[in-house]
C-alpha positions as CSV (number, residue, x, y, z in Angstrom):
1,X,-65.4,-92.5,105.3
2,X,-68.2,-95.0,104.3
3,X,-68.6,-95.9,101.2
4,X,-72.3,-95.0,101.1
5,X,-71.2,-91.6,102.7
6,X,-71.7,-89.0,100.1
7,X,-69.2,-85.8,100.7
8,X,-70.7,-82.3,100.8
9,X,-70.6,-80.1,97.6
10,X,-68.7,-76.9,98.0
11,X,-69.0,-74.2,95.1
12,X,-66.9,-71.3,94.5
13,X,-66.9,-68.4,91.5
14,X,-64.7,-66.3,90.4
15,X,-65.1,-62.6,91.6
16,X,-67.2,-61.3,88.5
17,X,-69.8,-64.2,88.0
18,X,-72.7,-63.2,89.6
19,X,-72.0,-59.7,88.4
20,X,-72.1,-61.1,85.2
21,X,-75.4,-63.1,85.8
22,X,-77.3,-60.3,86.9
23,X,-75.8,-57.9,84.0
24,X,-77.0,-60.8,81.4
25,X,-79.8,-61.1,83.3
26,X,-79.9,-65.1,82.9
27,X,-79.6,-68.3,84.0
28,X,-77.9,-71.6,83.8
29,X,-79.4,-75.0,84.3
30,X,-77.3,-78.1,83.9
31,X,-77.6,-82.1,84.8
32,X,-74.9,-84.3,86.0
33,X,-75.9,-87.9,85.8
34,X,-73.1,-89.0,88.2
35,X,-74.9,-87.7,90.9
36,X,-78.4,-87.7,89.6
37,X,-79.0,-84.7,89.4
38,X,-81.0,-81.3,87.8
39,X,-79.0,-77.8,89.2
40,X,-80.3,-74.1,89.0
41,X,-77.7,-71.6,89.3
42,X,-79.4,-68.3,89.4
43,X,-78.5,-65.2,92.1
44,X,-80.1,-63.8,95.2
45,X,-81.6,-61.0,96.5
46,X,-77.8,-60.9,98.3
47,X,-76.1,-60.8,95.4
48,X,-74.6,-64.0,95.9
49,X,-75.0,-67.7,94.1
50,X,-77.9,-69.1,94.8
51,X,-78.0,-73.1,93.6
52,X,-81.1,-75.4,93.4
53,X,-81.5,-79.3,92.5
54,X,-83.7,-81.9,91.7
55,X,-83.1,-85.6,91.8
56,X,-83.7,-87.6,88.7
57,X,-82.2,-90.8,87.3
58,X,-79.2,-90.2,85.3
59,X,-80.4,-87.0,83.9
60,X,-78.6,-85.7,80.5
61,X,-79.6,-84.1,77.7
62,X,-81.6,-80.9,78.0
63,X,-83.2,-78.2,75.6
64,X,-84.4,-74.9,76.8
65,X,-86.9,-73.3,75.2
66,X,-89.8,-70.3,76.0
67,X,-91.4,-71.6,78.8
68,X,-89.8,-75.3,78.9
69,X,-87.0,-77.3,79.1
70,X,-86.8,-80.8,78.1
71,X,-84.5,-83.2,80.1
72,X,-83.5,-87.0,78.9
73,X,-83.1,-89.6,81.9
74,X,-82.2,-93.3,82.3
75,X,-85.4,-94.2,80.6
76,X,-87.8,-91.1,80.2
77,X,-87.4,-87.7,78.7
78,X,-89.1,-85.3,80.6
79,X,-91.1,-82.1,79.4
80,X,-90.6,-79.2,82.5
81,X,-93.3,-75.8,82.1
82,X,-92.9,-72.6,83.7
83,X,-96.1,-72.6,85.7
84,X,-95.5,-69.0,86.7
85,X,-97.3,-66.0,84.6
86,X,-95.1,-63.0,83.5
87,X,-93.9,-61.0,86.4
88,X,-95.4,-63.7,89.2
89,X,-93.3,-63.9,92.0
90,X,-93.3,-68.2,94.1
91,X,-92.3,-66.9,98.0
92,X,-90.6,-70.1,99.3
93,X,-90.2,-70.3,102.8
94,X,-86.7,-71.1,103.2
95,X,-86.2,-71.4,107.4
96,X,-88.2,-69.3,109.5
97,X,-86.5,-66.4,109.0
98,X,-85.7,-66.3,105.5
99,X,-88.0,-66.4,102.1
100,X,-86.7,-66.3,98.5
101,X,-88.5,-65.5,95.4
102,X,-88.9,-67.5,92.6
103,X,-89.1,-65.8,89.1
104,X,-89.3,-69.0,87.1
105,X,-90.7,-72.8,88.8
106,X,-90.7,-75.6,86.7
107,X,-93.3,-77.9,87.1
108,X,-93.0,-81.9,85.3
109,X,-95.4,-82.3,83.1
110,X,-94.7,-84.9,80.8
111,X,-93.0,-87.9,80.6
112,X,-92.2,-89.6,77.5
113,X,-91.2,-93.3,78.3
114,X,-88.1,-94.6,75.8
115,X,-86.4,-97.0,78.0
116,X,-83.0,-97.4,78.4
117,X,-81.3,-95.7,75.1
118,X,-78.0,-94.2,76.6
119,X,-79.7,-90.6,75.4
120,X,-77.9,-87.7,75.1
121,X,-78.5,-84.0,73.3
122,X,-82.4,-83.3,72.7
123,X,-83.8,-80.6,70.6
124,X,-86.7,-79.6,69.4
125,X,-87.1,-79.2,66.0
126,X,-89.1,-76.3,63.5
127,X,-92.3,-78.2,64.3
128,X,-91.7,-78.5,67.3
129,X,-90.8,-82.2,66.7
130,X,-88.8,-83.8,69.9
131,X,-85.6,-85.4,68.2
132,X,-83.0,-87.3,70.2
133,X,-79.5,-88.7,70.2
134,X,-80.5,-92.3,70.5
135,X,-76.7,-93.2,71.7
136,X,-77.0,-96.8,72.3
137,X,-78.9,-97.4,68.7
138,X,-76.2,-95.3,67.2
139,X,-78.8,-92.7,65.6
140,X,-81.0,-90.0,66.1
141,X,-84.7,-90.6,67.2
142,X,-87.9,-88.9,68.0
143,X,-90.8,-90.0,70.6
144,X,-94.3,-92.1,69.5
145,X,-97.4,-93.1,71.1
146,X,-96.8,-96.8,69.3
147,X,-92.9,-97.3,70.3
148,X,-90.3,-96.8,72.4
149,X,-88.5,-94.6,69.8
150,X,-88.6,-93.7,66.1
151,X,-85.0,-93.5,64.1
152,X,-85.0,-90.8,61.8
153,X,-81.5,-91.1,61.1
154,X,-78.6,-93.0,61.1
155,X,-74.9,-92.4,60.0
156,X,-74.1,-94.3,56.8
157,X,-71.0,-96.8,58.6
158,X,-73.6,-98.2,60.9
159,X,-75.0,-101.4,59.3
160,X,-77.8,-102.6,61.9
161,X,-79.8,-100.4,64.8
162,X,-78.8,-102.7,67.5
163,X,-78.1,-101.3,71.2
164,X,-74.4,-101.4,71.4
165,X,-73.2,-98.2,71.4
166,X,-71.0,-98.8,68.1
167,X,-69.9,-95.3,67.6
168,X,-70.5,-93.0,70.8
169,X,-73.4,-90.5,68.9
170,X,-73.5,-87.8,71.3
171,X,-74.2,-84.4,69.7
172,X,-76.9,-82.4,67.2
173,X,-76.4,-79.4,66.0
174,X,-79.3,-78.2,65.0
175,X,-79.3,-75.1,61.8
176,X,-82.2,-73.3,60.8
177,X,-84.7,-75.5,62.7
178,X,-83.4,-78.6,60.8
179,X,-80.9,-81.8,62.6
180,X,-77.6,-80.5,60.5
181,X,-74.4,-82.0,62.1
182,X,-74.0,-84.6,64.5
183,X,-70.5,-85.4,66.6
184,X,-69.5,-89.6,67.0
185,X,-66.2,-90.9,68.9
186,X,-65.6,-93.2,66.3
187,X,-66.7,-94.4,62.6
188,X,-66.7,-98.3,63.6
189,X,-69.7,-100.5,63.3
190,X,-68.8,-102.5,66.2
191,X,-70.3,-103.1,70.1
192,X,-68.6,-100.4,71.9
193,X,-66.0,-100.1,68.8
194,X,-65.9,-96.6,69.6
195,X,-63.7,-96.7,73.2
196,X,-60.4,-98.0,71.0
197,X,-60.4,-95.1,69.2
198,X,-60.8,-92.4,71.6
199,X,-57.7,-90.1,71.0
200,X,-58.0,-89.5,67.1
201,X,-61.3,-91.4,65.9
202,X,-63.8,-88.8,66.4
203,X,-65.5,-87.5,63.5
204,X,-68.5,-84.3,62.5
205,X,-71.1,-85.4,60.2
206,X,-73.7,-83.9,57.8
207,X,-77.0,-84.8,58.4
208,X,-78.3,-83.5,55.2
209,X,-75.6,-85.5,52.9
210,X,-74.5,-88.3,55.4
211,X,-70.6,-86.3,54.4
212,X,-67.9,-86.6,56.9
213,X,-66.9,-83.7,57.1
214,X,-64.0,-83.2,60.0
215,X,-62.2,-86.1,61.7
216,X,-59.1,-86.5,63.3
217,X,-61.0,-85.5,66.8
218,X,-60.4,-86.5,70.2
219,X,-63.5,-87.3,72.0
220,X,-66.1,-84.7,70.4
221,X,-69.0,-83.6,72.0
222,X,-71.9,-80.8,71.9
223,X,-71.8,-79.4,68.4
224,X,-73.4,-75.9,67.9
225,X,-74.3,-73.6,65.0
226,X,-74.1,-70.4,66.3
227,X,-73.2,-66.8,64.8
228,X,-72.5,-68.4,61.4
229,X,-69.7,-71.3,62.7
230,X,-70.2,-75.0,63.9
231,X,-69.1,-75.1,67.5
232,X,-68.0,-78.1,69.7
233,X,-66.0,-79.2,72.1
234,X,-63.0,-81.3,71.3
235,X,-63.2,-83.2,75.1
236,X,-60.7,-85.0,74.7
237,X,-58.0,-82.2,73.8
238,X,-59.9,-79.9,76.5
239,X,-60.4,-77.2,73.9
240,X,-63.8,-75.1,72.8
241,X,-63.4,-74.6,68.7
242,X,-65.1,-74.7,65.7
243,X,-65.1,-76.4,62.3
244,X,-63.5,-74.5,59.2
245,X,-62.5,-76.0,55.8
246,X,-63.0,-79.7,57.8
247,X,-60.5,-79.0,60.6
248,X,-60.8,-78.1,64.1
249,X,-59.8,-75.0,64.8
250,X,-59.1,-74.5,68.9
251,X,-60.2,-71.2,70.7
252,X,-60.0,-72.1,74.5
253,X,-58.1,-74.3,76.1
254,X,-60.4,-75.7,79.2
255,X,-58.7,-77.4,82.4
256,X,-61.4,-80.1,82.2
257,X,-63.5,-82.6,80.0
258,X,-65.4,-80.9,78.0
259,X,-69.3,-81.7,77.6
260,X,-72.3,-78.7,77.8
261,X,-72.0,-76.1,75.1
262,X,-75.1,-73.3,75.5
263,X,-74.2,-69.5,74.0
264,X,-75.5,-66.3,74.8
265,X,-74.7,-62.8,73.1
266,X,-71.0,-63.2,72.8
267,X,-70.3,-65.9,75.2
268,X,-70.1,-69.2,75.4
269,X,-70.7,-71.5,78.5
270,X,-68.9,-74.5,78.6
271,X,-69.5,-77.6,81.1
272,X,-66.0,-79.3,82.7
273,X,-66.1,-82.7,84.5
274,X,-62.7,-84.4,86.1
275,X,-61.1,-87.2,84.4
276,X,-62.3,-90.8,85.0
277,X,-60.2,-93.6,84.8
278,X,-59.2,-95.3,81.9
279,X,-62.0,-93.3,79.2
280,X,-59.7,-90.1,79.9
281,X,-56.6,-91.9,79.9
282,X,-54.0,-91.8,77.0
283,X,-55.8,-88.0,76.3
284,X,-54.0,-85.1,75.3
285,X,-55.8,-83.7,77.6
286,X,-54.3,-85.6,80.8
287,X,-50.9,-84.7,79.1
288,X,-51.6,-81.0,79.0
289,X,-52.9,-81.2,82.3
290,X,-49.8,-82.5,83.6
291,X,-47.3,-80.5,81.7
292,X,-49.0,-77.6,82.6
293,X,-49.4,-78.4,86.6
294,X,-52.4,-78.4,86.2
295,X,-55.8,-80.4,88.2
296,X,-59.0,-81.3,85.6
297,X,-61.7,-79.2,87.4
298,X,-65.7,-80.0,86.7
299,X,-67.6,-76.7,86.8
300,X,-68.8,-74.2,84.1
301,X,-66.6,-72.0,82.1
302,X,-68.1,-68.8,80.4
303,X,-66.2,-67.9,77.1
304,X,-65.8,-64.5,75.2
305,X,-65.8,-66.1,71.8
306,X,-64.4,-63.3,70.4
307,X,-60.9,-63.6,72.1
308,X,-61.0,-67.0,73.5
309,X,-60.4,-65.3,76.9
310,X,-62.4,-66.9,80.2
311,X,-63.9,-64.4,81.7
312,X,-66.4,-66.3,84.5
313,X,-66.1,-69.3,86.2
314,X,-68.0,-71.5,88.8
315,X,-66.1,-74.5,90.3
316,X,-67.8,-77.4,91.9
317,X,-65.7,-79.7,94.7
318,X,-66.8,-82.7,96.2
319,X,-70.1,-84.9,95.3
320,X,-69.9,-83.7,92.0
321,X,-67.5,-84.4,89.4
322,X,-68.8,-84.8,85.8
323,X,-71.3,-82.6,84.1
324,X,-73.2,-83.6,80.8
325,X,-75.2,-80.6,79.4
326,X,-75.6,-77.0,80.2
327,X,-77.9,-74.5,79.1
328,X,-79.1,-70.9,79.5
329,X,-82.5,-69.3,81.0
330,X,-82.8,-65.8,79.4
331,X,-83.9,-63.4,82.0
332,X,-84.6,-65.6,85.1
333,X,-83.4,-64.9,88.2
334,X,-83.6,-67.5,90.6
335,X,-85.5,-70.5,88.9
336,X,-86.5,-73.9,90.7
337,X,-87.9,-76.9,89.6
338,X,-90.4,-78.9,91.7
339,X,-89.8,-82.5,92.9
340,X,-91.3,-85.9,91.5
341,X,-93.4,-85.6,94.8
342,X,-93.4,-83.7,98.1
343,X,-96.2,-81.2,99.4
344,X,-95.5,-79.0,96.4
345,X,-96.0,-81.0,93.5
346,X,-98.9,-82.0,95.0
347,X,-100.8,-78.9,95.8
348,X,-99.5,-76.0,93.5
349,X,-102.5,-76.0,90.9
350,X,-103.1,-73.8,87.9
351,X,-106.2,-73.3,85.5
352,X,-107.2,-70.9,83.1
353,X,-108.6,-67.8,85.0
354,X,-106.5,-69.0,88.2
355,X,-104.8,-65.6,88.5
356,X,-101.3,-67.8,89.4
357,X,-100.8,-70.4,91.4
358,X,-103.6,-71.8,93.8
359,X,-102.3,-73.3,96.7
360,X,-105.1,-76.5,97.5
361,X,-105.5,-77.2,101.5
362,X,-103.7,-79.9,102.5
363,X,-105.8,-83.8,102.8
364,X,-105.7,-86.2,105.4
365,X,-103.4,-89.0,104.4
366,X,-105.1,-91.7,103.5
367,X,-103.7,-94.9,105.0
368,X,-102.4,-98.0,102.1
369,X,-102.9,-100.9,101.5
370,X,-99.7,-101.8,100.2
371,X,-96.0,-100.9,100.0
372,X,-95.4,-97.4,98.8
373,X,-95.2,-97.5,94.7
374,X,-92.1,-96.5,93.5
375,X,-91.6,-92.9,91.5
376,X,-91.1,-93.2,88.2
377,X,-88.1,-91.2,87.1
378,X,-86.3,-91.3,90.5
379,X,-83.1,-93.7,91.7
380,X,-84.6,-96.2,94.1
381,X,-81.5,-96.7,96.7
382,X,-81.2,-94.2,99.0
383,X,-78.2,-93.0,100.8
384,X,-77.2,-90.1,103.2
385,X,-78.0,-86.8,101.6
386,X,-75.7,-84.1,99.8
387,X,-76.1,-80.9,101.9
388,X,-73.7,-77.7,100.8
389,X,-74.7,-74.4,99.5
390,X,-77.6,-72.5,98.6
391,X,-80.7,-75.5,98.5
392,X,-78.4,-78.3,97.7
393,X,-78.9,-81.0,100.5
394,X,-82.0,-83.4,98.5
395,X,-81.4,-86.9,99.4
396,X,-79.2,-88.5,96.9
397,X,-79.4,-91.9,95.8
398,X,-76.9,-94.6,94.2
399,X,-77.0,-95.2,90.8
400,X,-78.3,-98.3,89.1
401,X,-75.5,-100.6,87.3
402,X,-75.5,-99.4,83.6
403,X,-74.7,-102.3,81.3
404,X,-74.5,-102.5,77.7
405,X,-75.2,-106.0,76.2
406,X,-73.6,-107.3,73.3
407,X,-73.1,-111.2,71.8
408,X,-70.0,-112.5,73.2
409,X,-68.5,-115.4,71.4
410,X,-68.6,-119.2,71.7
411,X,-66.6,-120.7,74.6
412,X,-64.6,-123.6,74.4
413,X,-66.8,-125.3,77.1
414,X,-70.8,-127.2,77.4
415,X,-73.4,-124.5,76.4
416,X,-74.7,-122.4,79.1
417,X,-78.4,-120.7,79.6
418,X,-77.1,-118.3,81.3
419,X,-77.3,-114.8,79.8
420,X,-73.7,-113.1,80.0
421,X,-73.9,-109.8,79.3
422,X,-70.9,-106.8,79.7
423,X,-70.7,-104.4,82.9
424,X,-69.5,-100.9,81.7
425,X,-68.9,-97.8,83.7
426,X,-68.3,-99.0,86.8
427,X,-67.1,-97.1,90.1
428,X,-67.4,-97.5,93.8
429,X,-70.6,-95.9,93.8
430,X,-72.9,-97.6,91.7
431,X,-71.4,-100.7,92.2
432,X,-71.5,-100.3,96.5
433,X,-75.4,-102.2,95.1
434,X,-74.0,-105.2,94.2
435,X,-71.9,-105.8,97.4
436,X,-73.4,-108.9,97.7
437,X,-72.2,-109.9,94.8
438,X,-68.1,-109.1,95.1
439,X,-65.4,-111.5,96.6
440,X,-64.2,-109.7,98.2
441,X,-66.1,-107.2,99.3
442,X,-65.3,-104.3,97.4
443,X,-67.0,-102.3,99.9
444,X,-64.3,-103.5,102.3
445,X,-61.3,-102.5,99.3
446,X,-62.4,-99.0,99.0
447,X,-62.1,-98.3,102.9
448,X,-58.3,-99.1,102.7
449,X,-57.8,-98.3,98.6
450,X,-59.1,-96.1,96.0
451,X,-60.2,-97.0,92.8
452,X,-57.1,-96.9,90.5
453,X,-58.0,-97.8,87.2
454,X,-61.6,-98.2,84.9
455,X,-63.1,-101.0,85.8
456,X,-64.8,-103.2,83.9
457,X,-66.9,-106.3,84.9
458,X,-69.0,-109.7,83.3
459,X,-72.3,-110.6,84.8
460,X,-73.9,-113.9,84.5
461,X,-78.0,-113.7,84.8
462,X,-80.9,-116.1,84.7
463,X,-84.1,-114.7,84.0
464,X,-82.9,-111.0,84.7
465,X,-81.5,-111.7,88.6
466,X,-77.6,-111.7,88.4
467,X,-76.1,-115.5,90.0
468,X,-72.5,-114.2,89.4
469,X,-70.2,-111.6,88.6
470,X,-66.6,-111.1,87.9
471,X,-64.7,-107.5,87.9
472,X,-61.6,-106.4,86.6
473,X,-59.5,-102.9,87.0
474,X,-57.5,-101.5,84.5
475,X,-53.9,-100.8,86.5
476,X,-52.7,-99.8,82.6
477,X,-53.3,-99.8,78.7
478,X,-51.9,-103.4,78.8
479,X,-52.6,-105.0,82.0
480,X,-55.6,-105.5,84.7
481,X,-56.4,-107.1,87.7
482,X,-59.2,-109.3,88.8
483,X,-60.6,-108.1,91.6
484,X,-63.7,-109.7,92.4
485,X,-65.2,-113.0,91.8
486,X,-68.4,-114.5,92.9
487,X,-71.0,-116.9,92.0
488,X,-74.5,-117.6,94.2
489,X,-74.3,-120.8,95.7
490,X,-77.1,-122.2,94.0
491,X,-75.0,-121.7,90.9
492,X,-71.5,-123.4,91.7
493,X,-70.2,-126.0,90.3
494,X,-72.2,-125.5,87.4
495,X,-69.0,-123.7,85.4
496,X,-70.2,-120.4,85.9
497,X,-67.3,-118.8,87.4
498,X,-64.8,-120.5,84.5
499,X,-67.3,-118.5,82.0
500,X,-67.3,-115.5,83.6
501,X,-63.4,-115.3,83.8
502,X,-63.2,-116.5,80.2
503,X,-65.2,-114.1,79.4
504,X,-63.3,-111.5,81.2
505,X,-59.8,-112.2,79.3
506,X,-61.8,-112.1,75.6
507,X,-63.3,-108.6,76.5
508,X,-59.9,-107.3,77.5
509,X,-57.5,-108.7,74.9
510,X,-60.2,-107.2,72.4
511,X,-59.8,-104.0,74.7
512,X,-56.1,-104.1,74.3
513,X,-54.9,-105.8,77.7
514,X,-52.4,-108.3,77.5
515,X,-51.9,-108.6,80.7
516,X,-54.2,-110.1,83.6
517,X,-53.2,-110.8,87.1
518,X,-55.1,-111.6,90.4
519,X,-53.9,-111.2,94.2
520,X,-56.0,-113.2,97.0
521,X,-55.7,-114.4,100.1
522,X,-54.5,-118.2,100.8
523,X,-57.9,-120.1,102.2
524,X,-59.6,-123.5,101.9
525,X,-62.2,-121.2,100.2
526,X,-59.9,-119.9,97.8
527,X,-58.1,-122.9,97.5
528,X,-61.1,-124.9,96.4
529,X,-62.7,-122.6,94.5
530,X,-60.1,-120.1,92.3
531,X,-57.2,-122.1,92.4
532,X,-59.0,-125.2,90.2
533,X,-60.9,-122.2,88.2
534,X,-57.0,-120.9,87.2
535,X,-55.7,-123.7,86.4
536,X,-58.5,-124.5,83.9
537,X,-58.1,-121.4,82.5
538,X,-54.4,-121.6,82.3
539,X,-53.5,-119.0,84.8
540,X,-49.3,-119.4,86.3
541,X,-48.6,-119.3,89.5
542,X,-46.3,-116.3,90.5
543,X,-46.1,-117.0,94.2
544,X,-48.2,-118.7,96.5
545,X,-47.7,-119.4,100.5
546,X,-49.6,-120.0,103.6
547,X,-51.2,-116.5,103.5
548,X,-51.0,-115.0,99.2
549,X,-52.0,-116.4,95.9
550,X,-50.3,-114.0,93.1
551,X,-51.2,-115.2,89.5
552,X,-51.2,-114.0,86.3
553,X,-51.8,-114.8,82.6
554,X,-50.5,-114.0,79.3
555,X,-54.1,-112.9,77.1
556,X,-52.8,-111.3,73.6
C-alpha cells in the first residue's frame, strides 16, 4: 500500500449499543486529531449506527453545551450552534434513493484564533467565560480580542510561561461552574520534562489552593466532578477511577489508552486509542495488555459507574487509532455538522422570523483572479479519501509536522544562524510531507518496514523554510537508530549536518538513550558525506564493505 494511501474505517458495536442510544435518547460527538477529524455517532431511522465527520486540523478538546459545542484545533478554537429550532427536521439527500433526517446541524460560527498552543480540554465557565488547557504554556487560559491567549492560571512548580510543554497539562475539571482540578504528567519545570516520567509522575491539582493533591499516576487525563467524586482516567494504567483520600482508586479496567471522559445518568463514556510507540511504552498498561492476551483497541467504552461493568461498546479499525475527547448530546438523534465550505455552508441561512432554515438559490461562480485562498481551520495536503460506514468518506488530509521548540545547548563548534529546533510526534504520516527532506527516503522504508519505535527528529531552519533534517527511531529505552539524514544543497558544507547529529545524541542521552547506531548503504555519496560527518562526531566503525556501513556510538 502507498504511503499516502489512507485505509478504510470499519466500525463495529456491541449487540446493545444502539439500543442503548435510542433508550438514552443521546448522542456522542468525539475528535481524533490523528486523523483530523470531528465524528457524530447518532442512530437511524434503521436502527443502526449512523456516523458523520468533519475535517478540521488536529481537532481536540471539546465542550458541549445547550445549543453549542466548542472544539480546540491546531490554532483556533471553534464555537459550533445548533442552527435547527426545536422539533425542525434538515432532510439530506443521501443518494437518490435515500434521505436522512437531521435533528441537530451544527453550523461554525466562530473562530477564535490562539495559534499553536498544544490545546487540550475547553470549558465554559459560570459566566460563560471560555477557559482552556493552554498545554504548551503549561497553564490554563481564556480567549481576548488583544492576544493570542490570557493565563489565568498556572501550577505553582512552573517557573516561566514559555511554550515547552514542561509538564503535559491536559485536563480541567470544572465544580460548581468554577476551574477546580487540573491533571499534569509530571511536576518538572523543564522542556518536555514531563515524557521521563510517564509511568509514576502524574499528579491531580487544586486550582483553588495550588495543593497536590494525588500523585503517583500513570499518564492522567480528563478529570471530572461528577455525582460528588473527581473522575479521571489513569491512561497509562488503562483504568477509569476516581480520587479518594489523595489516591486513585480503579473502577474499570479499559483495553486501551484512555483519553475522553463525558457522563450521563449512571454511565460513563470513555474514549480508547491504540498504543503509539515509545509514549506507551514501559506502561502498565502494555504489560496488562500482554499478560492478559489482550490487543489496545481505540473506540468508546460506556461504563455503569455503579459496578464498573462495560456494558456498550463501539470499536473503530483502520484510519483511525487515537481518540482525544468525547462528549454527549442529550436527546439528538442523528446530529451533523456542516463543512468549512461546500454548497451547504454556503447557502443554509437563518434570521429572526425565518421559520428555519432558508435555502438561498444557488449564484453563478464568479471566475478569480488568483489561486484559490486557503481555508482557515482545514489541513492543506490532500490525500485519497477515508470512505467506510455511514457518511465517513470526506477527503482526508496529512497532518502538518508538530514541533515543539526549546533552547538547545552550545555546540563545541563555530556559531550557527541556523535555528535548530526539536521534531516531536512523528509517524509515517505526517512526516510522508517532508519526503524531500529524508535520506533515504522514508517513503521508500515504509513500503518494505513499518515503523518500529517513536521517532524523534532535529530540524535545522533559516528564516522558517527547513535546509536540513535528521531523524532517529527509538528500537528501545536505551538505544536508537538514525535513520535519515539530509541537508539542501545550498547548505553543505556549511556544518549543518554535524549539528544536526550533535544535536540528535544530546536530545537522546537527555531522553535516556545510550545507545545510537546507523545502517546505510556503501556509496561515493555516502562515503563523502556521512562517513567524514562520523568520524567528527566520533562514531566506530562496526562493519563496513563494498555494499554496508554499520556504525554506532556510545552517548551516556
Amino acid at each position: 500500500m502507498s504511503p499516502l494511501t489512507v485505509p478504510k474505517l470499519e466500525i463495529t458495536c456491541s449487540p446493545d449499543f444502539v439500543p442503548w442510544l435510542q433508550t438514552q435518547f443521546v448522542s456522542l460527538a468525539f475528535t481524533t486529531y490523528q486523523t483530523n477529524r470531528l465524528f457524530f455517532i447518532g442512530c437511524n431511522q434503521q436502527g443502526r449506527v449512523a456516523a458523520h465527520e468533519r475535517l478540521f486540523d488536529k481537532p481536540m478538546g471539546m465542550y458541549g453545551i445547550n445549543n453549542s459545542l466548542f472544539v480546540s484545533t491546531r490554532y483556533q478554537i471553534w464555537r459550533f450552534d445548533n442552527c435547527l429550532a426545536p422539533e425542525e427536521i434538515y432532510q439530506q439527500s443521501v443518494d437518490a434513493k435515500r434521505l436522512v433526517d437531521r435533528d441537530r446541524l451544527y453550523i461554525p460560527r466562530t473562530a477564535y484564533t490562539t495559534g499553536d498552543l498544544n490545546v487540550h480540554d475547553v470549558v465554559l465557565d459560570k459566566s460563560q467565560k471560555l477557559i482552556f488547557v493552554n498545554t504548551d504554556f503549561s497553564c490554563l487560559a481564556t480567549i481576548s480580542n488583544d492576544y493570542s491567549f490570557v493565563p489565568l492560571w498556572q501550577p505553582p512548580f512552573i517557573s516561566k510561561l514559555v511554550a515547552e510543554d514542561r509538564c503535559h497539562l491536559n485536563g480541567l475539571a470544572m465544580r460548581d461552574g468554577e476551574p477546580a482540578y487540573v491533571t499534569a504528567c509530571s511536576s518538572t519545570d523543564t522542556a518536555a520534562g514531563w515524557r521521563d516520567h510517564r509511568v509514576k509522575g502524574g499528579v491531580v491539582i487544586d486550582v483553588q489552593t495550588n495543593d497536590i493533591i494525588a500523585t503517583g499516576l500513570s499518564m492522567p487525563h480528563s478529570p471530572r466532578w461528577y455525582g460528588g467524586k473527581l473522575w479521571l482516567l489513569n491512561s497509562g494504567t488503562g483504568e477509569l477511577g476516581y480520587i479518594e483520600a489523595g489516591q486513585f482508586v480503579p473502577l474499570t479496567f479499559c483495553p486501551g489508552f484512555g483519553r475522553g471522559l463525558a457522563f450521563w445518568d449512571k454511565y460513563a463514556v470513555v474514549g480508547l486509542s491504540k498504543l503509539r510507540a515509545r509514549p506507551f511504552s514501559g506502561l502498565a498498561l502494555e504489560a496488562r495488555l500482554t499478560q492478559e492476551n489482550k490487543v489496545a483497541q481505540c473506540g468508546l467504552m460506556v461504563i455503569d459507574i455503579s459496578n464498573g461493568e462495560i456494558v456498550h461498546w463501539l470499536r473503530f479499525d483502520g484510519v483511525v487509532e487515537e481518540l482525544f475527547d468525547v462528549v454527549v448530546l442529550p436527546g439528538v438523534r442523528q446530529p451533523k455538522a456542516l463543512g468549512l465550505q461546500g454548497d451547504e455552508i454556503e447557502r443554509l441561512v437563518t434570521f429572526p422570523g425565518s421559520s428555519g432554515i432558508v435555502i438561498t438559490k444557488p449564484t453563478v461562480k464568479r471566475p478569480s483572479m488568483g489561486v484559490k485562498a486557503p481555508v482557515a481551520g482545514l489541513p492543506k495536503v490532500e490525500v485519497e479519501g477515508a470512505g467506510g460506514a455511514g457518511e465517513v468518506g470526506e477527503v482526508g488530509r496529512k497532518e502538518e509536522l508538530t514541533t515543539t521548540v526549546s533552547p538547545l545547548s552550545p555546540l563545541p563548534f563555530p556559531p550557527s544562524p541556523i535555528k535548530y529546533q526539536r521534531v516531536y510526534h512523528l509517524n509515517p504520516t505526517n512526516v510522508a510531507a517532508y519526503n524531500a527532506l529524508t535520506f533515504p527516503s522514508l517513503q521508500q522504508r515504509w513500503l518494505t518496514q513499518s515503523q518500529r519505535g517513536e521517532m524523534f527528529g532535529i530540524s535545522a531552519s533559516v528564516m522558517g523554510e527547513i535546509v536540513g533534517m535528521v531523524i532517529a527511531e527509538r528500537l528501545s529505552e536505551q538505544t536508537a537508530e538514525l535513520i535519515s539524514l539530509l541537508v539542501v544543497p545550498s547548505y553543505r558544507q556549511q556544518g549543518v549536518g554535524t549539528h544536526l547529529v550533535h544535536y540528535l545524541e544530546q536530545e537522546l542521552a537527555r531522553q535516556g538513550c545510550q545507545r545510537m547506531q546507523a545502517i546505510y548503504q556503501t556509496s561515493d555519496l555516502t562515503n563523502a558525506a556521512m562517513d567524514a560527518l562520523l568520524r567528527k562526531l566520533n562514531w566506530q566503525w562496526q562493519q563496513q564493505n563494498e555494499t554496508v556501513s554499520t556504525v554506532f556510538k556510545a552517548i551516556t
